[in-house]
N, C-alpha and C positions, 0 to 999 in steps of 0.2 A: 484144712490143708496144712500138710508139717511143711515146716522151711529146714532147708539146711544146716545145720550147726557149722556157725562161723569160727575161724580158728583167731582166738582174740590175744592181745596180751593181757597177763594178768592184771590184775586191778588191786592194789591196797587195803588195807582195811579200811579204812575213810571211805574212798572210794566205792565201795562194795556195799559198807551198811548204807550210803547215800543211793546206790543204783537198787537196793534192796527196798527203800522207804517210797522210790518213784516208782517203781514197779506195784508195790502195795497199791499208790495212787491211779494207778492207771487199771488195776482189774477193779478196784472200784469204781472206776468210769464207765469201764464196759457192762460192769452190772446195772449202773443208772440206764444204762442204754437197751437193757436187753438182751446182754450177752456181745453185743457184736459195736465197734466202734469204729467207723470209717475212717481211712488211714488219714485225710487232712488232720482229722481231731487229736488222732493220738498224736502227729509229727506236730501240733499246736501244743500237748499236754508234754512230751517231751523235751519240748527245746523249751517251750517259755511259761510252764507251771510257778508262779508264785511260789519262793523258796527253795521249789524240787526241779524246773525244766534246767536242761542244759545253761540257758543265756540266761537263767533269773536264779540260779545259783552260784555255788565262790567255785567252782573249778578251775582251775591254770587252764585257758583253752588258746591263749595264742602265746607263741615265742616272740620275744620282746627283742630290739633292734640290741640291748644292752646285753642280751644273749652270749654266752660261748660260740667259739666260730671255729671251726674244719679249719684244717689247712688252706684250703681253698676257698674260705672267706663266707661258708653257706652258714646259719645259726645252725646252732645244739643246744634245745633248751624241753623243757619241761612243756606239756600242754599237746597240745592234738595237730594241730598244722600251723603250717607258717602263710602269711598273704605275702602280696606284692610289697606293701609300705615296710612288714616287718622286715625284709628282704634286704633292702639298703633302702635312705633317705634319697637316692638319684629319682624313683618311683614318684615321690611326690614333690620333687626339684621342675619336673619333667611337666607332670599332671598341672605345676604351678601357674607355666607356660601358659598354657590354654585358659585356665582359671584367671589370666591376668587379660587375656584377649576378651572375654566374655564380661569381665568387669567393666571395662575399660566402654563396651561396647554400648552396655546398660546405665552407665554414669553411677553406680554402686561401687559399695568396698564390701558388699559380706560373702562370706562363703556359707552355706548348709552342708553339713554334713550327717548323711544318715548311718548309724551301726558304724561308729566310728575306731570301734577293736579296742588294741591299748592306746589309741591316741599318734600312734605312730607319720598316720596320713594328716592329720592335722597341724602335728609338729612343723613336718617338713618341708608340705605348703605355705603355713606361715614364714615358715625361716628364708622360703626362698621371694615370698612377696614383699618380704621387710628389704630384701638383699634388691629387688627392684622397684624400691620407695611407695609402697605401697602396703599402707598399714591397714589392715585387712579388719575386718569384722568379723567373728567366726562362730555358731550356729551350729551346736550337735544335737540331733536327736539319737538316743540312745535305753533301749529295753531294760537290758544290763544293770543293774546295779552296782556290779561289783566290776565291770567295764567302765560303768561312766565314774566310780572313783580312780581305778587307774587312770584315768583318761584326766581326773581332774589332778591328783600328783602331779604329772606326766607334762600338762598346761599351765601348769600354775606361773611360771614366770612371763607369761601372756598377761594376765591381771587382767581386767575386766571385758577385753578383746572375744575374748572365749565363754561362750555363755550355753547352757544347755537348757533344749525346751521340753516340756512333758506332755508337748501336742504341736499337732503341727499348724505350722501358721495360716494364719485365714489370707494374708497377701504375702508376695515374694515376690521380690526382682535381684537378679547377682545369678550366684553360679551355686548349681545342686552337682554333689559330689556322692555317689552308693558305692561303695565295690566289694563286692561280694554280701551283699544286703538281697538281694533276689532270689539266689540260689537259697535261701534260708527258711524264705517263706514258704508254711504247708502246702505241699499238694495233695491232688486227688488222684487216687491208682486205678486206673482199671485196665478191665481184659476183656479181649473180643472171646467169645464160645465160638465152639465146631457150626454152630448156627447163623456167625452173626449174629448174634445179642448180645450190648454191652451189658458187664457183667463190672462194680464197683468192688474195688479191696479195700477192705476193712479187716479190725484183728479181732480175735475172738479168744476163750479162753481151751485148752482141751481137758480130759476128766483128771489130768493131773495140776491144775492150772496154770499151765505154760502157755505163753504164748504165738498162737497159731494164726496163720493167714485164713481169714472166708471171705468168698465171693456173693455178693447178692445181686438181684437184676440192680440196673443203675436206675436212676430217676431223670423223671422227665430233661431236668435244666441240664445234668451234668451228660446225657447223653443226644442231646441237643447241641451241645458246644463240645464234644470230643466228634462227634458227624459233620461237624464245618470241619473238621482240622484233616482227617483220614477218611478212609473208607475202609470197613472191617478187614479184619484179617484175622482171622483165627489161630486163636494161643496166645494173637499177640497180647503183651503187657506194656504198659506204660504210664506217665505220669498228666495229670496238666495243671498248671499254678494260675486257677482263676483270682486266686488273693493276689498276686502278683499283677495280675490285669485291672485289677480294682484299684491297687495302688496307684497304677500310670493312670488309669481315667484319672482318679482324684487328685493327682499332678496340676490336669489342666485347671483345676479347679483353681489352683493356689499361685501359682507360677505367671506371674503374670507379666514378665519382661525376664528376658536370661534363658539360661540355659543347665541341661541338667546332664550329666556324662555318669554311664554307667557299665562302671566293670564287673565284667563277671565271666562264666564257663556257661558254655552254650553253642545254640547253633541256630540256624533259618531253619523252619518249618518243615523242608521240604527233606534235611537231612535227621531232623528233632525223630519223623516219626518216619524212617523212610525201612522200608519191609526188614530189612537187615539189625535194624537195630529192636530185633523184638524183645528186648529185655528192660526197656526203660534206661533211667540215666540214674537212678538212686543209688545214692554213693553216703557212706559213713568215715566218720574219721575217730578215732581212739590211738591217743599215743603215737601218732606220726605214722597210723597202720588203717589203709585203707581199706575197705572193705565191704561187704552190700547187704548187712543184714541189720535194719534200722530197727528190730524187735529186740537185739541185742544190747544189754547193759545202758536200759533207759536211766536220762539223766544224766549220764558222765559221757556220751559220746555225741558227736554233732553228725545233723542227719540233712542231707541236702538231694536236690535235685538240678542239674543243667536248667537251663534257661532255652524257655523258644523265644527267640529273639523277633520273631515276626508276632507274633502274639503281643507283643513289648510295643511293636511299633505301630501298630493294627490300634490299640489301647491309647497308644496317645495322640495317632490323629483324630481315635473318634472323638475327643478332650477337646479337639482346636490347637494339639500342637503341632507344631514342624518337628518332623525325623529330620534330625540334620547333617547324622553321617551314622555310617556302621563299619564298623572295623579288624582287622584284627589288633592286640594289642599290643603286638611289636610293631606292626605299621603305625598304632597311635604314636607312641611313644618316639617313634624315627620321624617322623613328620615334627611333634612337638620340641623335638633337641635333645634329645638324650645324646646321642653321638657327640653331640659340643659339647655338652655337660660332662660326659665322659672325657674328651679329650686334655680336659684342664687338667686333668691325675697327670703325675708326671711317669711314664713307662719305668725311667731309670731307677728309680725307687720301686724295686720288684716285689717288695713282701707287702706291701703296702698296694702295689697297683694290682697284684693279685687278688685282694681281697675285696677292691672295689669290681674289679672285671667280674668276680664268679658267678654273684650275684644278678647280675648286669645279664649276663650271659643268659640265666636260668629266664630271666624277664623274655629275654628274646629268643629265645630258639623254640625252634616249631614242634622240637620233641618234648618241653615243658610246657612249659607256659606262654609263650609268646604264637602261637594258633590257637590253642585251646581256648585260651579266655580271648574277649569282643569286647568293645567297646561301641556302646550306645548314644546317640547324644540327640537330644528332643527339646525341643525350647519353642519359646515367643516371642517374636521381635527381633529375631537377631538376625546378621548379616551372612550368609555363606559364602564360600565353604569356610568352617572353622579350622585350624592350621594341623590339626590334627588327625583331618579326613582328607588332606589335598590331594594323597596319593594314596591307590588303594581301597578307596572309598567303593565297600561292598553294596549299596542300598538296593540297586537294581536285584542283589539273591534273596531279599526277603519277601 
């Protein structure tokens, strides 16, 4: 099956011979396989190939808070997209808030952080837990190699506060922090047939060795668990992120007093797969230029998927955890103080309060980011509601 040619920006020569070498890597994958390589594998060989994936080589992939700024205060920088922390430090002033309630609650001082970027979300949180006498612990797990040395530049005047692990811990109590750590992990594609038969995507090669989409019947597990979620519908396409489900059981595993808040772009179950949206959520990012063709300039570009947040939640009661709020994440944020945090800028200083507002803005409006992205929160042992689900609190749509 031919895919569409994506309209991309150009690519450098770095760039280029690097997307040329993971590309090598990957039709030699589909040869060990037989020709055909089911999409979780290659979006696993893409993003986190040893030396070659996206997140396990040196690519610029996120804009740093120390960035060039617009007039209107948004970054301009090098790399593929911006998150929420790289955005302004108010993000995780905010996120601290509730980190400091959930400490406080469990009689801990550490934080976990998973995929923690440049370090940006860890900064901020710290800076603002010190700012409320609370010298914090801090816990990154991190893929990245060339993240987790930004990340340790970035921390270094932490000194031994800041420690990163290279597995995850066997006990945890405190506060687990992801945001945008979900949307990363491989999914699996498939498509209903004119018959009703799920039908699995996976990539294949054609007789020029380009890379092409093929369908094969799906197997027993994966068409087992896309039949609990939908009922067929012919043509349709879409994703499901059982790895992401494995992650939240394995939660309950470890987590054992605290709580764990996860941001990310997504939706409930009922809108994830709902007849309208027959195209899937698979979304790419190269150079600040979004886009839907993850077969595209393997290696140098990030390949994600929305998040079914009922899946998320489904996954960590079967664990033994409590859902303990769902969100969106301008409600998180207006619940947890952003607004106060905001109002300390002084207006009259305009060049200045402009540059904290734009940013501010982009978090909260319903036409960026402040509906699209959710906020998750799953824990053990803790007291509800937590301050950041008082109002707004969506659980009942999952």
């Amino acid at each position: 099956m031919q895919r569409p040619a994506a309209s991309l920006p150009s690519l450098d020569p770095d760039s280029a011979r690097h997307s040329a070498r993971m590309a090598a890597h990957l039709r030699q994958a589909i040869a060990e396989r037989d020709g055909w390589l089911p999409f979780d594998q290659w979006m696993a060989q893409a993003l986190y190939a040893p030396g070659l994936g996206y997140y396990a080589a040196g690519n610029v992939k996120l804009a740093s808070a120390e960035a060039a700024r617009t007039p209107d205060g948004l970054p301009v920088a090098p790399g593929d997209f911006v998150t929420a922390p790289e955005l302004t430090p108010l993000f995780g002033h905010t996120v601290a808030r509730q980190a400091a309630d959930i400490l406080a609650a469990t009689g801990t001082d550490t934080v976990l952080e998973f995929g923690a970027g440049t370090g940006a979300l860890a900064d901020s949180v710290l800076a603002a837990l010190d700012a409320q006498g609370i010298s914090a612990q801090y816990r990154i797990i991190e893929v990245s190699a060339d993240l987790r040395a930004r990340q340790q530049a970035r921390l270094a005047g932490y000194g031994a506060r800041v420690q990163w692990l290279d597995a995850l811990p066997e006990r945890f109590a405190g506060c687990v922090l992801a945001n945008e750590v979900l949307d990363a992990m491989p999914v699996s594609l498939f498509r209903w047939n004119d018959d009703g038969v799920l039908l699995e995507r996976g990539v294949a090669l054609d007789a020029a060795g380009q890379f092409i989409w093929q369908d094969r019947a799906a197997g027993e597990p994966l068409a087992r668990a896309v039949a609990a979620r939908m009922p067929p519908l012919p043509g349709y396409v879409s994703e499901i992120n059982l790895q992401a489900e494995a992650w939240m059981q394995a939660m309950g595993g470890w987590l054992e007093r605290g709580a764990a808040l996860l941001f990310d772009y997504g939706f409930p179950r009922g809108e994830y797969y709902h007849p309208q949206r027959a195209g899937g959520t698979l979304m790419c990012h190269l150079r600040h230029h979004a886009h839907a063709d993850p077969l595209a300039a393997p290696g140098v570009q990030d390949i994600t998927a929305h998040v079914d947040f009922t899946a998320m939640a489904d996954a960590a009661q079967g664990a033994g955890l409590q859902v303990l709020g769902y969100t969106s994440q301008a409600r998180f944020l207006m619940n947890a103080g952003l607004a106060e945090l905001l109002a300390r800028h002084d207006p009259a200083d305009a060049r200045n309060y402009a540059q904290v507002v734009a940013p501010v803005q982009k978090l909260l409006s319903e036409a960026e980011m402040g509906e699209l992205f959710k906020v998750l929160a799953v824990g053990r042992d803790m007291p509800a509601p937590l301050r950041g689900f008082t109002r707004g609190n969506r659980l009942p749509s999952l």
